[in-house]
C-alpha positions as CSV (number, residue, x, y, z in Angstrom):
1,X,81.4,32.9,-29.3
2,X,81.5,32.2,-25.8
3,X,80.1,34.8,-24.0
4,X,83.2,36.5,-23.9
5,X,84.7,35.4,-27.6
6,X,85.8,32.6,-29.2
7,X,85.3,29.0,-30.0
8,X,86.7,29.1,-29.3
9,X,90.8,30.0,5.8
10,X,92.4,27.0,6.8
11,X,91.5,25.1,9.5
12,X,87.8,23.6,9.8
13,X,85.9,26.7,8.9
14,X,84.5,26.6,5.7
15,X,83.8,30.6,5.5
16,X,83.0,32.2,2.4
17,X,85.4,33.9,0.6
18,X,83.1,36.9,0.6
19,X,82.5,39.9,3.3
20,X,80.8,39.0,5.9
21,X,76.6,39.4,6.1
22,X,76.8,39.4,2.5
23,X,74.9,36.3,0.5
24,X,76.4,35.4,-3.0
25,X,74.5,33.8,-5.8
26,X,75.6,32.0,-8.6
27,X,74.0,30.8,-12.1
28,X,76.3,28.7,-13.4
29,X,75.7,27.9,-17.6
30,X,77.3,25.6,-20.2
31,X,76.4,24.5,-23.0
32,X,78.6,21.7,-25.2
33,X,76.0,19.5,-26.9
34,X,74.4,21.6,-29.5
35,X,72.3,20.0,-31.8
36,X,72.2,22.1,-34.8
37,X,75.8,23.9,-34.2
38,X,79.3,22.7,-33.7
39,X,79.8,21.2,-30.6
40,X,82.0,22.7,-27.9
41,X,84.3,20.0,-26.3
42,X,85.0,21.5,-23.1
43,X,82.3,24.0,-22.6
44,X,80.4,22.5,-19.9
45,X,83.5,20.9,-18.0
46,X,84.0,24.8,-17.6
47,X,80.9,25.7,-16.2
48,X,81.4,22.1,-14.0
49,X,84.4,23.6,-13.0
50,X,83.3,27.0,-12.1
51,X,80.5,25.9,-10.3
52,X,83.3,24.1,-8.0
53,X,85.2,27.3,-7.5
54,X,82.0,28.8,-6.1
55,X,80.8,25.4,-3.7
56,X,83.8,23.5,-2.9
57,X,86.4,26.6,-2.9
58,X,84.6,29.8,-2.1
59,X,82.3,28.2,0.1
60,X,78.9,29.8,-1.4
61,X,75.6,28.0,-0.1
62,X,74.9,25.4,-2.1
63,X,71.7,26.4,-2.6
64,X,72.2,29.7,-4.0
65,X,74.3,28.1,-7.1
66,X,72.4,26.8,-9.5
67,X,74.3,24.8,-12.4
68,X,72.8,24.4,-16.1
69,X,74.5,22.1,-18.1
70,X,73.3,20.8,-21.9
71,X,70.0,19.8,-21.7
72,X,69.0,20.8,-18.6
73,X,70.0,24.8,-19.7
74,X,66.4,26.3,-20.7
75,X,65.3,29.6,-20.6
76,X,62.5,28.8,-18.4
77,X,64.9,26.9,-16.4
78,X,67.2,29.5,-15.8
79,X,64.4,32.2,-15.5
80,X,62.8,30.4,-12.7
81,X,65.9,30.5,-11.0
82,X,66.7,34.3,-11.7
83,X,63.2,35.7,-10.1
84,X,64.0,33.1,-7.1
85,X,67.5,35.3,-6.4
86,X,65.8,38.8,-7.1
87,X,62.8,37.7,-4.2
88,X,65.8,36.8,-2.1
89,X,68.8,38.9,-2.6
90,X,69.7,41.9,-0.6
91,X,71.4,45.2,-0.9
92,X,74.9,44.5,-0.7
93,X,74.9,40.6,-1.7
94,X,76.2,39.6,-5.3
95,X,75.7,37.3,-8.5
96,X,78.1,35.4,-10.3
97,X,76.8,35.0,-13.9
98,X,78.9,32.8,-15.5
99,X,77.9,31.3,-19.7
100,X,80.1,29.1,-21.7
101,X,79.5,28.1,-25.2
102,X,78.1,29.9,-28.0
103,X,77.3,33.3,-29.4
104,X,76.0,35.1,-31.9
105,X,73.7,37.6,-33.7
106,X,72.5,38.0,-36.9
107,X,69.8,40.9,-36.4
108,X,71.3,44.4,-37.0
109,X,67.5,46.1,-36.2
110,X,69.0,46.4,-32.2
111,X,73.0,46.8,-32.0
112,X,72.9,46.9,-28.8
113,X,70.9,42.9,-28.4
114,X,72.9,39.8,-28.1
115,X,72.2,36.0,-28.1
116,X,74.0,33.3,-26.5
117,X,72.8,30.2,-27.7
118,X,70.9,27.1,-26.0
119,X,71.4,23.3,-27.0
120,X,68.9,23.5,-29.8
121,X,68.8,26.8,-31.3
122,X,68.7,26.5,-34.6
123,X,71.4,27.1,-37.2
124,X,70.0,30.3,-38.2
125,X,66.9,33.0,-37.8
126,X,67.3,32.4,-34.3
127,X,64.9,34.6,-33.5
128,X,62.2,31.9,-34.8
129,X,63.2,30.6,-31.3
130,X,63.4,32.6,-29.0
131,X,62.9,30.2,-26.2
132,X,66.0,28.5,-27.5
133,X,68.3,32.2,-26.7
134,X,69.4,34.0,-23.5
135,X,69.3,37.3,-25.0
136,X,69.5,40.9,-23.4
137,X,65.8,41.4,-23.5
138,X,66.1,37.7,-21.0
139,X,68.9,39.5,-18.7
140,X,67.8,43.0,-18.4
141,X,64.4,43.1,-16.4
142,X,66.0,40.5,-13.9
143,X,69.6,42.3,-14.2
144,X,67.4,45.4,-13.9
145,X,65.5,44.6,-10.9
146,X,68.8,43.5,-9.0
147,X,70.6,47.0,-9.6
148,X,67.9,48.4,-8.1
149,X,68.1,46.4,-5.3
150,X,71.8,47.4,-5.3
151,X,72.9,43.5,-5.5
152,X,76.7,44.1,-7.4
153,X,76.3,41.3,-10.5
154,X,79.7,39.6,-12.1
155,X,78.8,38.8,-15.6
156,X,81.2,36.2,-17.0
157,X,80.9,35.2,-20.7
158,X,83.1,32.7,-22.4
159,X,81.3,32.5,-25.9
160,X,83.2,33.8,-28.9
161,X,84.5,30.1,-29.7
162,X,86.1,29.5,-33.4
163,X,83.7,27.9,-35.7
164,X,80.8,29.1,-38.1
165,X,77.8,30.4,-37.1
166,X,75.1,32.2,-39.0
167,X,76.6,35.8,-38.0
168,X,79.8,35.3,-38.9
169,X,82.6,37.2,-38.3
170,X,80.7,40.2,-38.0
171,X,77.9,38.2,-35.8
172,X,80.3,37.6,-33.0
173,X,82.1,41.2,-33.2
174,X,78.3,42.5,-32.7
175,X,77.9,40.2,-30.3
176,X,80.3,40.8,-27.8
177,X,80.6,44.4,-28.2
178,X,76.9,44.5,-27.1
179,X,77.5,42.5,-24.4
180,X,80.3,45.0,-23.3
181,X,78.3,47.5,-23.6
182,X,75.5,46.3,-21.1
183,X,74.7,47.4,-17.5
184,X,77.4,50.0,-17.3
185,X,78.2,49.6,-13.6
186,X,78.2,46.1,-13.1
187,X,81.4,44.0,-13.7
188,X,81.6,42.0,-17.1
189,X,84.7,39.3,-17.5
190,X,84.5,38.5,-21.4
191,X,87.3,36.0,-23.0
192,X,88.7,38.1,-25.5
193,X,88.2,41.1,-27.6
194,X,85.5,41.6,-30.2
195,X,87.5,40.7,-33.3
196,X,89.3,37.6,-31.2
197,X,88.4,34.1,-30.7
198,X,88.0,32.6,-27.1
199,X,90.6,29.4,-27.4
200,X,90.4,25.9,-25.8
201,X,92.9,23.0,-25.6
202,X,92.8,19.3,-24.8
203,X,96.5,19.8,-23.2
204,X,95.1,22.9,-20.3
205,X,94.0,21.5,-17.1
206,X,92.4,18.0,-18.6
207,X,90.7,19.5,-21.8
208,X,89.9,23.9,-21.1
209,X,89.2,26.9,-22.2
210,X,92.2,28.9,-22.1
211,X,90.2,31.3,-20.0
212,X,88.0,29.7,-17.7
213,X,90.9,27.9,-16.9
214,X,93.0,30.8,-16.0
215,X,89.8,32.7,-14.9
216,X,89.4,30.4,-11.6
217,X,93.1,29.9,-11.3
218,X,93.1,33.8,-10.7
219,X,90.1,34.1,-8.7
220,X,91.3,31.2,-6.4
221,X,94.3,33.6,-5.7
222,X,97.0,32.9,-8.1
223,X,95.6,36.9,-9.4
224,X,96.5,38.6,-6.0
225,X,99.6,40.1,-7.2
226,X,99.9,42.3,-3.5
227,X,99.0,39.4,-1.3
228,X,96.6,41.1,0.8
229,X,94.1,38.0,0.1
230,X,91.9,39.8,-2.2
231,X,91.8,39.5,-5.9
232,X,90.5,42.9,-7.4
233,X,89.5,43.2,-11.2
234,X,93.1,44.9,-11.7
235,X,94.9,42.2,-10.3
236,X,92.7,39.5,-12.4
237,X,92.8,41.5,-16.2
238,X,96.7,41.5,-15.5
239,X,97.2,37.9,-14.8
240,X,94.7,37.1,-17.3
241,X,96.3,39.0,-19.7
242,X,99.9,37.7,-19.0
243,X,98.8,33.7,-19.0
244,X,95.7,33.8,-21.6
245,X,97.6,36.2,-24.4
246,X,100.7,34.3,-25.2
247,X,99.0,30.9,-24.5
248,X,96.5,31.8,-27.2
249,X,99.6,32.6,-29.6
250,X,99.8,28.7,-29.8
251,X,96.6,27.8,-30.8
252,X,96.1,30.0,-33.9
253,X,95.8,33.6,-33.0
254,X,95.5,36.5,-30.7
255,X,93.2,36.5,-27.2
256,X,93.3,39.4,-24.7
257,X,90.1,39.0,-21.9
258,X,88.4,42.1,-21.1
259,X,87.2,43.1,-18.3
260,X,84.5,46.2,-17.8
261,X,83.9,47.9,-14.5
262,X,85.3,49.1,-11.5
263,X,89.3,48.3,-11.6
264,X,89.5,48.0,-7.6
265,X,85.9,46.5,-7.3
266,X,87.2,42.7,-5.1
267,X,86.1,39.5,-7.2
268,X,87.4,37.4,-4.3
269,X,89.2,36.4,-1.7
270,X,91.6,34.2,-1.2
271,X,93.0,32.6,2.0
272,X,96.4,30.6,1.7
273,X,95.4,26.9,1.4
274,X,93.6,28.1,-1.4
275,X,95.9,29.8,-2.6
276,X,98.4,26.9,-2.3
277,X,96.1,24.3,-4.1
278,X,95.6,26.6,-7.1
279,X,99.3,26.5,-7.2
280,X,99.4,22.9,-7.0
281,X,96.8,22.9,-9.9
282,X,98.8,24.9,-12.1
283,X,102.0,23.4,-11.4
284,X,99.9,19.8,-12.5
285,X,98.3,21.4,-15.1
286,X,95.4,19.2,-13.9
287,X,91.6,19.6,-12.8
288,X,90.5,21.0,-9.9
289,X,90.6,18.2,-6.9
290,X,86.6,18.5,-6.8
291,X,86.4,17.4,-10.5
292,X,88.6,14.4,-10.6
293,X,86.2,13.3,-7.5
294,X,83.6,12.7,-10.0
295,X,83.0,9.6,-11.2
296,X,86.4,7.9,-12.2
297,X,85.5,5.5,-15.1
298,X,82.9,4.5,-17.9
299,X,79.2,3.9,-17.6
300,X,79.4,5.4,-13.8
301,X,76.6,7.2,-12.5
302,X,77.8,10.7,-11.2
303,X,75.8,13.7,-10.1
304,X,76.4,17.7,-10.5
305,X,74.3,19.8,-8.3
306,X,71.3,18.8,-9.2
307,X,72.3,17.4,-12.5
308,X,72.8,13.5,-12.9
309,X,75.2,12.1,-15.3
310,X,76.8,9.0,-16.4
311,X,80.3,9.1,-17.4
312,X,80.5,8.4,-21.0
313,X,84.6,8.6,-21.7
314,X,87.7,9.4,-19.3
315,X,90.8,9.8,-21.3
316,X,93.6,10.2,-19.2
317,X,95.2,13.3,-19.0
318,X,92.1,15.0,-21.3
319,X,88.9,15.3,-20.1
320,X,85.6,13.7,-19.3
321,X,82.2,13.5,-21.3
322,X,78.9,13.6,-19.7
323,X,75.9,12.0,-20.4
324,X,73.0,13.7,-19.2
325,X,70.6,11.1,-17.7
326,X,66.7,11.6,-16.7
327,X,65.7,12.6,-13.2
328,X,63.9,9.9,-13.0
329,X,66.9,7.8,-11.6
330,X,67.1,9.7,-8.4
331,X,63.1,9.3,-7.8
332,X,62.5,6.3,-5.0
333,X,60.8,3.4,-5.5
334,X,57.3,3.2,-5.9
335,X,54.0,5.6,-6.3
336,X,55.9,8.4,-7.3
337,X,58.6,6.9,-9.6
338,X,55.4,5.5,-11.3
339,X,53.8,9.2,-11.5
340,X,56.8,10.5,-12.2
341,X,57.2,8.1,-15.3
342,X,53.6,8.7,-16.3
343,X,54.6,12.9,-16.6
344,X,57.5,11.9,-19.1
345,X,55.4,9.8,-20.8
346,X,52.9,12.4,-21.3
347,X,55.6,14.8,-22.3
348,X,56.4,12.7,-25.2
349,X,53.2,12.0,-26.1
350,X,52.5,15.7,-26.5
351,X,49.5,15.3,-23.7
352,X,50.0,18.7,-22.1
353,X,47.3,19.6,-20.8
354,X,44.5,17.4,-21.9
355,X,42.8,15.3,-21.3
356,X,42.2,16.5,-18.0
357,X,42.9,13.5,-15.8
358,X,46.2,11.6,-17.7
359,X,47.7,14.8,-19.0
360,X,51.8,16.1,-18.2
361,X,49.8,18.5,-15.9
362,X,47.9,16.3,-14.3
363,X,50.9,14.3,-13.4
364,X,52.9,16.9,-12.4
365,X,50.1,18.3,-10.2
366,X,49.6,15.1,-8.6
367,X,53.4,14.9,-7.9
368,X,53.1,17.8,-6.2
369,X,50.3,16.9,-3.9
370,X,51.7,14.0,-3.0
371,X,55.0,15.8,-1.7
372,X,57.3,14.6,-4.5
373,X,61.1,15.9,-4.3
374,X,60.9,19.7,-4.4
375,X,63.6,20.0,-6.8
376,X,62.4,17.6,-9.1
377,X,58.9,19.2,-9.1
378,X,60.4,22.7,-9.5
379,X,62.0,20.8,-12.6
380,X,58.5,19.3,-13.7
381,X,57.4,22.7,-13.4
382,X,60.0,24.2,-15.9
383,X,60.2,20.8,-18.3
384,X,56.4,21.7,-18.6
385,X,56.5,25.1,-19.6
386,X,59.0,24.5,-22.0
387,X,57.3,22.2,-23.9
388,X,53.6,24.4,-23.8
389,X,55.6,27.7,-25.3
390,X,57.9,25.2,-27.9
391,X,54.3,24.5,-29.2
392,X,53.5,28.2,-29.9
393,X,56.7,28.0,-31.9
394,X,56.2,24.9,-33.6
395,X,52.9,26.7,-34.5
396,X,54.8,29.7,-36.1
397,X,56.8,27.7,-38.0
398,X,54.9,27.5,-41.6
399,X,54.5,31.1,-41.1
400,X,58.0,31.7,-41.3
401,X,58.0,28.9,-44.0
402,X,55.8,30.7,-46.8
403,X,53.2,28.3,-46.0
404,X,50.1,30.5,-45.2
405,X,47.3,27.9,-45.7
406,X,48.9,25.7,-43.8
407,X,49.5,28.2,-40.9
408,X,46.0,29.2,-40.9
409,X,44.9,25.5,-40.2
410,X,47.1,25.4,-37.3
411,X,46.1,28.2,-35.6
412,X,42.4,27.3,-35.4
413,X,43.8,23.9,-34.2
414,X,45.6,25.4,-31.7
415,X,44.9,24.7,-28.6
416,X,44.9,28.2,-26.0
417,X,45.0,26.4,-23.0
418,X,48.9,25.5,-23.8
419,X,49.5,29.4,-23.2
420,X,47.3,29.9,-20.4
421,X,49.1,27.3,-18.2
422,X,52.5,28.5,-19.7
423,X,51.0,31.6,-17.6
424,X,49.7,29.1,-14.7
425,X,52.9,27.6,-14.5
426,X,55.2,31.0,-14.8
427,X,54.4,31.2,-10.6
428,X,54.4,35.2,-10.2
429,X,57.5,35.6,-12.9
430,X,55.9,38.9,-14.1
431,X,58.5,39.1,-16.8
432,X,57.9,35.7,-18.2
433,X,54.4,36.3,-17.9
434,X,55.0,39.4,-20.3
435,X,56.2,37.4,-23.1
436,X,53.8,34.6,-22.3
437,X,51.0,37.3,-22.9
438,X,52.8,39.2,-25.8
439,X,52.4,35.2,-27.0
440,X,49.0,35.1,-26.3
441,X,48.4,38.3,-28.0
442,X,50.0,37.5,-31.2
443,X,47.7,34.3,-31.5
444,X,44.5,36.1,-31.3
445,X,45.9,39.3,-33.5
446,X,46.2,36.6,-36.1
447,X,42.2,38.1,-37.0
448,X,42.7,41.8,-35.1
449,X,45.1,43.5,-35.3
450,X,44.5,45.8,-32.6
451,X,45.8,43.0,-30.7
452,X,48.5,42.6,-32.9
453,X,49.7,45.9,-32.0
454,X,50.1,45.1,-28.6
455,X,51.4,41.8,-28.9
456,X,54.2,43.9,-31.0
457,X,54.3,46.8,-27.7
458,X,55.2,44.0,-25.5
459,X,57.2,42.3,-27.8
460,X,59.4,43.8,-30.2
461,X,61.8,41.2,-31.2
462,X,58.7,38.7,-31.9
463,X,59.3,38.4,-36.1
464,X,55.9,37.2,-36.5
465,X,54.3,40.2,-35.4
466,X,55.7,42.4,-38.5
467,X,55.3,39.9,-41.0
468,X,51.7,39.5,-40.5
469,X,51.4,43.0,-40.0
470,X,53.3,43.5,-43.2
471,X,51.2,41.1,-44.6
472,X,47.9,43.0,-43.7
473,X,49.4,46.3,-45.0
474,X,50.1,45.0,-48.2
475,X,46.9,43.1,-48.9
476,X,44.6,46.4,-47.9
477,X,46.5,48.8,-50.2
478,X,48.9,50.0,-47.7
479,X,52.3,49.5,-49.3
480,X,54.2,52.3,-47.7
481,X,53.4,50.6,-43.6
482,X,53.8,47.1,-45.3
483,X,57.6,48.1,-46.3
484,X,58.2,49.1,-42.7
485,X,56.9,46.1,-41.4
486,X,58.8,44.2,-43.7
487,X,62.1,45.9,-43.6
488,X,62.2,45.3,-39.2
489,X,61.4,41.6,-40.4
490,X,64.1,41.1,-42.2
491,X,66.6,43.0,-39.6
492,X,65.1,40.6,-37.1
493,X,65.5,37.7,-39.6
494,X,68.5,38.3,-42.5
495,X,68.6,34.8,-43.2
496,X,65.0,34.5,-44.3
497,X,63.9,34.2,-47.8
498,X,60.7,35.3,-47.6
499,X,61.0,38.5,-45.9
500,X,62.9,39.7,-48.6
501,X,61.0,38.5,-51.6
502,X,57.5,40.3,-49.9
503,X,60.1,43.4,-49.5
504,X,60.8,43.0,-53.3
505,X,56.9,43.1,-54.2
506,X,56.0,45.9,-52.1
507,X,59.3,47.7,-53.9
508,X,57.5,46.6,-57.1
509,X,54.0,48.1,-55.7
510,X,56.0,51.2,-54.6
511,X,57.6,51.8,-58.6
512,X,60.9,50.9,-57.7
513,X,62.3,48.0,-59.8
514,X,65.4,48.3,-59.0
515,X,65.2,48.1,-55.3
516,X,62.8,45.2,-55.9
517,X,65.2,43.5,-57.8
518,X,67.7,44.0,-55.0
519,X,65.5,42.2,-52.6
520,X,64.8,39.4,-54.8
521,X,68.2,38.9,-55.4
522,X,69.2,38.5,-51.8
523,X,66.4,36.3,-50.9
524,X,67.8,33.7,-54.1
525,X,71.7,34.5,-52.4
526,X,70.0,33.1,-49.0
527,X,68.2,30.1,-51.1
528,X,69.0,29.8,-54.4
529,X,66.4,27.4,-55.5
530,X,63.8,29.5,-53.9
531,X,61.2,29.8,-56.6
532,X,59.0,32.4,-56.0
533,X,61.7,35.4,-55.7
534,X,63.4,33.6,-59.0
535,X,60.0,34.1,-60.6
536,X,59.8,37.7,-59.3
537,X,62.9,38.6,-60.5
538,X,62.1,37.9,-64.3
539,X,58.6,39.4,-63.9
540,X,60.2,42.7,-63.3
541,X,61.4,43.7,-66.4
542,X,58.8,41.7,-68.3
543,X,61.4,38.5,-69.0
């Protein structure tokens, strides 16, 4: 899904197109390249675009839009930048919160939760990954804090793209209708209905989505039906609604946007040379003028925000594809290109944090002393983190496998010092440091399960924490608190084998073949050459 459904002033004053003592914020996301999902051909020329509306055409502070493209779109990433704008922002100021490219759900234990998916989220049981997701749990205690600030947030999701994912149909209905049903007074722009697909074409504006193409179009004034220069949330679902709908007609079905929230709350403004190059843009049916600035032709180097490319392809008349390239291109010459090096190298090498003097940390530390680009440090910073809490999850892995005895190796060779500078390294992001703790937590309730518990209270979409609890109950007798343990498992997982067949012995502890045969039958419908629930199954009835 795309967030929103489907794969679907003149003159020399550069004023922003919003009131007046109010700042504006933007986090700008898109994600194209996925690694274990289909690939989204125009997702992040969207976001590109967008983040162009906001710089180039609205006039919003450069440094208050941040743009996440591919790659470079990580939770931590994007968190750091989200506890940056609620320090700053003010009563009165906004944020633009705009996601293209996938989403899903598959857990049914929270209707109200959504995902939208990262570059390497995995094909199913995403929540095995949870640093690979930007989920509502993610959005709400930043979302949260800026309400209370009263900071008005625009929450633009294009994510409901045609194309299997593990949900299915059903995944993406869930999906966006949670989505709709978030923050109830803030203003959410989704690309179609629940049961609709968000469309793209090669032939709309260079290669689009039908609407994030029509979405800026509107914004940049071609939505101010009245002309009094200000697009309101009216004016935009109508033109939406009249150039998305019978567009979508061509490309294989049905796509009405939707937008939640207050019908005369003002997205923009518009003044009339915008207006008038919006008009030109449509009447080209071309890019905006700020992307065909980019880079013109093959193996050119280009940058984004802070984002450096090199252009891969440029088809005329379709789009262009971006390479992401390292950071390291843009470091100068010399001591710090050579520390900087050294950092990546240790990154690879899975030298995090040891040993002490020619770790990632060490590198990035020294970076930072020696007064290394702040951007690219803040960068570091995140690229670090990443990698520390991926660990934790490579950790859990055998876990979710089946493979206890290999599980309990790794955790006694697990190394605590990746979570505590994870913590280190979160930089007063309390709600990152709660799920680095509830992290923390889990690996040491591994042998008490006191701490278990509140790994679990702080926590409560972490799988791991039921099935080992489940685990506990059923080994000490305890079959009735093992099924409940095991039944949130498998809501938080449906795709996982195992959580069903260790519902289908405690069924069988319990006196109740026939609801253990059910279980073992849908964990051989997940995995039909999984052996243990085949087993299982003709155990029951003595076969």
């Amino acid at each position: 899904m795309k967030w929103i459904h489907g794969i679907a002033g003149a003159g020399l004053c550069l004023v922003s197109v919003f009131a007046r003592g109010q700042s504006t914020y933007g986090l700008v996301i898109g994600v194209a390249d996925y690694a274990y999902h289909p690939k989204l051909t125009f997702a992040d020329k969207d976001a590109v675009e967008f983040y162009f509306y906001l710089k180039e055409a609205a006039h919003v502070d450069a440094s208050r839009v941040s743009l996440f493209l591919n790659a470079m779109a990580t939770r931590e990433k994007i968190g750091e930048k989200f506890h940056r704008i609620v320090g700053e922002a003010h009563e009165g100021d906004r944020l633009f919160i705009y996601f293209s490219g996938h989403g899903d759900t598959e857990q049914s234990a929270r209707t109200d939760n959504f995902f939208l998916l990262l570059g390497r989220a995995p094909a199913k049981n995403y929540l095995t990954r949870p640093g690979e997701l930007l989920d509502k749990q993610f959005f709400d205690g930043y979302i949260q804090a800026l309400i209370q600030k009263k900071v008005s947030i625009i929450f633009i999701c294009d994510a409901c793209h045609a194309g299997s994912l593990a949900g299915g149909e059903t995944g993406k209905r869930v999906n966006t209708g949670a989505i709709m049903g978030s923050w109830q007074h803030e203003i959410k722009l989704l690309s179609c209905l629940p049961d609709q697909a968000s469309w793209m074409s090669p032939k709309l504006g260079g290669g689009r989505s039908l609407f994030s193409y029509y979405l800026v179009l509107g914004m940049k004034g071609l939505a101010d039906r009245d002309g009094d220069g200000k697009v309101s949330v009216s004016e935009l679902q109508t033109y939406l609604n009249d150039k998305v709908g019978p567009d979508a007609k061509a490309y294989g079905g049905p796509q009405q946007p939707e937008i939640v929230g207050q019908k005369e709350f003002v997205v923009s403004r518009t003044w009339p040379a915008m207006v008038s190059e919006a008009r030109q843009q449509y009447q080209a049916n071309s890019p905006s003028e700020e992307y065909k600035r980019l880079a013109p032709i093959p193996g050119a180097k280009t940058k984004v925000a802070n984002n450096p490319f090199v252009v891969k392809n440029d088809i005329v008349g379709e789009t262009r594809e971006f390479l992401e390239i390292d950071p390291w291109n843009a470091v100068a010459e010399g001591y710090l290109k050579s520390v900087y090096y050294s950092f990546k190298e240790k990154i690879e090498a899975g030298s995090l944090v040891l040993p002490q003097d020619n770790s990632a940390y060490y590198y990035y530390t020294l970076f930072k002393r020696s007064g290394g680009d702040s951007a690219l440090t803040m960068d570091m910073r995140t690229t670090l983190q990443t990698t520390l809490l991926t660990t934790f999850d490579d950790l859990l892995d055998p876990l979710y496998g089946g493979d206890t005895a290999t599980f309990a190796t790794a955790v006694k060779g697990y190394n605590p010092l990746n979570l505590a500078m994870a913590d280190t390294l979160a930089s007063g992001d309390t709600l990152m440091a709660r799920q680095i703790e509830a992290r923390t937590l889990l690996l040491r309730g591994f042998s008490d399960t006191a701490l278990l518990r509140q790994s679990i209270a702080l926590d409560s979409l972490c799988p791991a924490g039921y099935l080992e609890f489940g685990r506990v109950h059923l080994a000490t007798g305890q079959p009735r608190e093992a099924l409940d343990d095991f039944e949130m498992y498998v809501q938080l997982l449906p795709n996982e084998e195992h959580g069903y067949n260790y519902l289908g012995l405690v069924y069988q502890v319990l006196g109740q073949p026939k609801a253990a045969s059910e279980a073992f039958k849908k964990a051989l419908s997940i995995n039909p050459s999984f052996a243990p629930a085949r087993e299982n199954l003709k155990n029951i009835f003595g076969d």
